[in-house]
N, C-alpha and C positions, 0 to 999 in steps of 0.2 A: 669633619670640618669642611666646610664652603671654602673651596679656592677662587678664590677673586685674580683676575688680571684688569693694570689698571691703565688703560688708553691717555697717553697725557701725560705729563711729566713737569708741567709749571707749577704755578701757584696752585691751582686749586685740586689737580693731579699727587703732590706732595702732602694734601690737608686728606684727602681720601686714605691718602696710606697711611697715615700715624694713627687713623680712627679705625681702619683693618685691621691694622696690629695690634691694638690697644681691644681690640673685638675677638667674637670668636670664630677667626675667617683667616686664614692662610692666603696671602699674598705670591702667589706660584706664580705670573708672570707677569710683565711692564713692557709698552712699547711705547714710541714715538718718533721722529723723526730726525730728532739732533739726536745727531751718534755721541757727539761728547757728554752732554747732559743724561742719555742713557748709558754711557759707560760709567759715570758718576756714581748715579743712582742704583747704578746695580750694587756695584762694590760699596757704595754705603748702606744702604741698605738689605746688602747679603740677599739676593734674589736670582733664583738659580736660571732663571729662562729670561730671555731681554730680545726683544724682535723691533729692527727696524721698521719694521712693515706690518703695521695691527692682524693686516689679513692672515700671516702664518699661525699669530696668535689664536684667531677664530678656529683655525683649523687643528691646532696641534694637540689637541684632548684634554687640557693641562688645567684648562677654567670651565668653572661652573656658572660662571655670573661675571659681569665686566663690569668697569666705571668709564663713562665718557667721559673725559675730562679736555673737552676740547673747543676751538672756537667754534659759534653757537651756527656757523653754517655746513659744519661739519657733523652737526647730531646724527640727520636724519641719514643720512648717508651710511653711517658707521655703526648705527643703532637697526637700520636695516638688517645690514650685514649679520650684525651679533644674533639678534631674533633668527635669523634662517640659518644659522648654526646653534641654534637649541639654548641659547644661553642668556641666562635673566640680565638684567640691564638696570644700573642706576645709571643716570644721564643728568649731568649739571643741567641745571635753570639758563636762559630759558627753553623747554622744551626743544623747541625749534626756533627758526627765525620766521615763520608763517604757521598763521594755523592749518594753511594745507599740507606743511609737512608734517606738524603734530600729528597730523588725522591718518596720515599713512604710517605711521612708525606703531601708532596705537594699534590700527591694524594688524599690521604686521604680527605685531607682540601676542596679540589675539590668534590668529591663524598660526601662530608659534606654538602655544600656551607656554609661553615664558614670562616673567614679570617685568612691566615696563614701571619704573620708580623715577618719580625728577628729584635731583637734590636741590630741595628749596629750603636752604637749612634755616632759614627764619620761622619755619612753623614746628622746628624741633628746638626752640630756645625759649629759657626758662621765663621771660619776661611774657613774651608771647604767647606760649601755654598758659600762664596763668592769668592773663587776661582771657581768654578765652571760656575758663573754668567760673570766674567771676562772673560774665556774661550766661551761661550755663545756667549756674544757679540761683539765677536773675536778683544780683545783689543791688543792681542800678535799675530796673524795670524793665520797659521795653524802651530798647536805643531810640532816641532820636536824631540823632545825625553824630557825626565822627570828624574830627581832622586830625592829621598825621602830618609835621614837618618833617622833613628830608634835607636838609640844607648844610652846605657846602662853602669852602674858600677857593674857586682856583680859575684861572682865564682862560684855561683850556681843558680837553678829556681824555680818558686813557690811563692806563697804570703804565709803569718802566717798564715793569716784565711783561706788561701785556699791551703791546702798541696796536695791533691787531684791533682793540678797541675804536683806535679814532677810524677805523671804515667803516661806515655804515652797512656797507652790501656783506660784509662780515659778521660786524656785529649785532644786523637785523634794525639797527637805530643808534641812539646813542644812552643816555643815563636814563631815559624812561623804560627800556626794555634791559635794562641791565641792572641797574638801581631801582626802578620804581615796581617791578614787577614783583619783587622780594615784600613789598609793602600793600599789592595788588591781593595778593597768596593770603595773609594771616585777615586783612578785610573780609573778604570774604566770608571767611570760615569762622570769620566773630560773627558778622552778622545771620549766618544761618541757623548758627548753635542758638541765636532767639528769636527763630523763626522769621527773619523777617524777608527767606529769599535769598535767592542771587542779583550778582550785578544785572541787570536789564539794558542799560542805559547810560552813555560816558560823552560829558561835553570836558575839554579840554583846549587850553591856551598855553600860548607861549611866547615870551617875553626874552630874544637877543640882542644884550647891551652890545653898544659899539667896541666894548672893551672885552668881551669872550671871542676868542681866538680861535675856537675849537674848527673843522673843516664843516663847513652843510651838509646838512644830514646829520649831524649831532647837536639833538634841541640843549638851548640855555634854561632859564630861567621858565618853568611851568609852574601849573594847576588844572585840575583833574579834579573836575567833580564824577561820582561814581552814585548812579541812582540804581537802589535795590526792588525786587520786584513789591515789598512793603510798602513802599512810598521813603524809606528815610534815605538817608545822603551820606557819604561819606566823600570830603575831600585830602584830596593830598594835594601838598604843596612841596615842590623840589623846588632848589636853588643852590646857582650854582658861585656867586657872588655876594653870601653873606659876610660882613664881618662879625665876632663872636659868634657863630654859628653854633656851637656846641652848646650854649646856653640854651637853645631853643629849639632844639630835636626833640621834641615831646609829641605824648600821642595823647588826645584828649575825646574820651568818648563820652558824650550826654544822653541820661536816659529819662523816664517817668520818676523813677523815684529816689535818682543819683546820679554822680560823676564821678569818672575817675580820672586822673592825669599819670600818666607812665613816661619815665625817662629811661634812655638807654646807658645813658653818662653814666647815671650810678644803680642802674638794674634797682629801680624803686616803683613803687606805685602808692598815687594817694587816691583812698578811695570816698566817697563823699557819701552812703549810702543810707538816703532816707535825711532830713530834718537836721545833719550837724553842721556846729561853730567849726569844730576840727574833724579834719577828717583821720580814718585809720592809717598809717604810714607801714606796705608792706616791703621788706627789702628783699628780691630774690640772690642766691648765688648765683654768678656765672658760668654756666657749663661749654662744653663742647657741645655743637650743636654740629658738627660735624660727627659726631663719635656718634651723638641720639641717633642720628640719621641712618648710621652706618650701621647701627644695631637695629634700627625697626628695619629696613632691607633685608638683614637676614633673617627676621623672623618672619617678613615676609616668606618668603624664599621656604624656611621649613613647615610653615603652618600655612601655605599657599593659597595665602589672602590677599586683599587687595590694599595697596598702601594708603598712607595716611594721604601723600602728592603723588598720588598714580600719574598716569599720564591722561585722563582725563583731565584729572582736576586742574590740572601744572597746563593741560591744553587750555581748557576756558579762563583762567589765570592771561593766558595770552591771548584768548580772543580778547579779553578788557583792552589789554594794552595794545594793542591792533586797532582797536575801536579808537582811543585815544590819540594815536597816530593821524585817525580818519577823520577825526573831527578835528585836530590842529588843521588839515590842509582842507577840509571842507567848508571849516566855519559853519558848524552845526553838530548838535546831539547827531549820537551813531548807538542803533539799538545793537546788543550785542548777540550772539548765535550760540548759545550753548548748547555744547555737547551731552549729553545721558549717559549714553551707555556706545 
């Protein structure tokens, strides 16, 4: 059994462990930094080893693999560390907060041979796999362009449990690298599964009402066109001052020979394929896409392949949204630099 120790102890520190346990992986040690929140967590979740200080964890034999579960300026630092002590690495999204740290941690993992894994759980969720299968089996043709809403109610940013949020030099930006990036990751990887390429290419706006509150450096109100090397488009559009917003989080992809429309609300898809009045109405279950994640990692790990969001992919994922950053303060297209290998 893969013992996991898990870096991190908040929110998304907590969603890693229920999907270890629920896996077939042994949770053998936890650290962080609030001593109270780790005395908690130990004793509720009955875990025999608990370290203030990550680094005794790196060192004390006890893990085979780590979860970074920490803020996104803390990847590269900690993901270092874990690589040069021999041990495989899932690291929350995004990557890093630069693509030049990405590009050193990949390294790293390479010069390790340990596995570097981003957790980008939206490319392990059922709505979004299945979009991508649909795409595949070219039920719509060849895409011609995409848009994906993202929209929101609030005058400011940041979760309660995670304030850390509203600093940009923290959190690398604000709801485009934290939120949009998750939407960056499944684009992609539609548009390649029908050949049409990678991103190339990201012009990007942004639009702050008088009335968002958030501090500078945490963008409001965007759009993100994302041109592929094919020629098709795909844009997103965030927002952070919708009212009803929930009504209109759909993902609408247009191809040669169909459409489909996906909502998240209610894990549905309509699919348009070919010449119909009505189209097919499919409805996924909802899963754990934390738990997916948790498992394709370890199968990673024993059949020592390379993940679904290695850390390539989860890099050029944030070379987009880099680019996107570049062209809000440039006011111009920003061609993007992807990485190979």
């Amino acid at each position: 059994m893969i013992r996991v120790g898990i870096i991190g102890l908040g929110w998304a520190g907590q969603r890693h462990y229920q999907s270890a346990s629920a896996s077939e992986a042994e949770v053998s040690a936890i650290a962080d930094i609030d001593e109270e929140k780790l005395k908690k967590r130990k004793e509720s979740w009955g875990v025999e080893h608990a370290f203030n200080d990550y680094r005794e964890m790196l060192d004390s034999e006890i893990v085979d693999a780590v979860v970074i579960a920490l803020p996104h300026d803390l990847h590269r630092e900690v993901a270092l560390r874990s690589a040069e002590a021999g041990l495989h690495i899932l690291c929350e999204k995004p990557i890093a907060i630069s693509v030049e740290e990405a590009d050193a941690m990949i390294d790293c993992a390479h010069e390790n041979g340990v596995i570097l894994m981003v957790a980008e759980s939206n490319r392990y969720d059922s709505l979004t796999e299945k979009i991508e299968d649909i795409l595949r089996d070219n039920r719509i043709g060849t895409p011609v362009f995409a848009t994906w809403n993202d929209l929101h109610k609030f005058d400011t940013w940041g979760y309660k449990d995670r304030r850390w949020l509203n600093d940009p030099k923290r959190a690398g930006g604000g709801h485009w690298i934290t939120r949009g990036i998750h939407l960056v990751s499944p684009l992609r990887a539609w548009f390649r599964a029908t050949g049409a390429g990678d991103v190339h290419e990201v012009f990007a706006r942004e639009y702050r009402s008088p009335s968002f509150k958030a501090p500078r450096g945490i963008e409001g109100n965007m759009s993100a066109l994302l041109v592929f090397d094919g020629g098709q488009t795909a844009r997103i559009n965030m927002g952070v001052e919708v009212e009803n917003y929930h009504r209109f989080n759909e993902i609408y992809i247009h191809g040669t020979a169909g459409s489909l429309v996906a909502s998240r609300r209610n894990y549905s898809l309509d699919l348009y394929s070919g010449n119909v009045e009505r189209p097919e109405t499919l409805r996924m279950k909802p899963r754990s896409s934390f738990e997916r994640e948790m498992q394709h990692f370890l199968h990673c790990i024993e059949t020592n392949s390379d993940p679904r969001t290695s850390g390539i992919e989860e890099r050029n994922s944030l070379a987009v949204v880099e680019a996107g950053y570049r062209s809000m303060s440039e006011d111009r297209a920003i061609e993007v630099e992807m990485r190979k290998s």
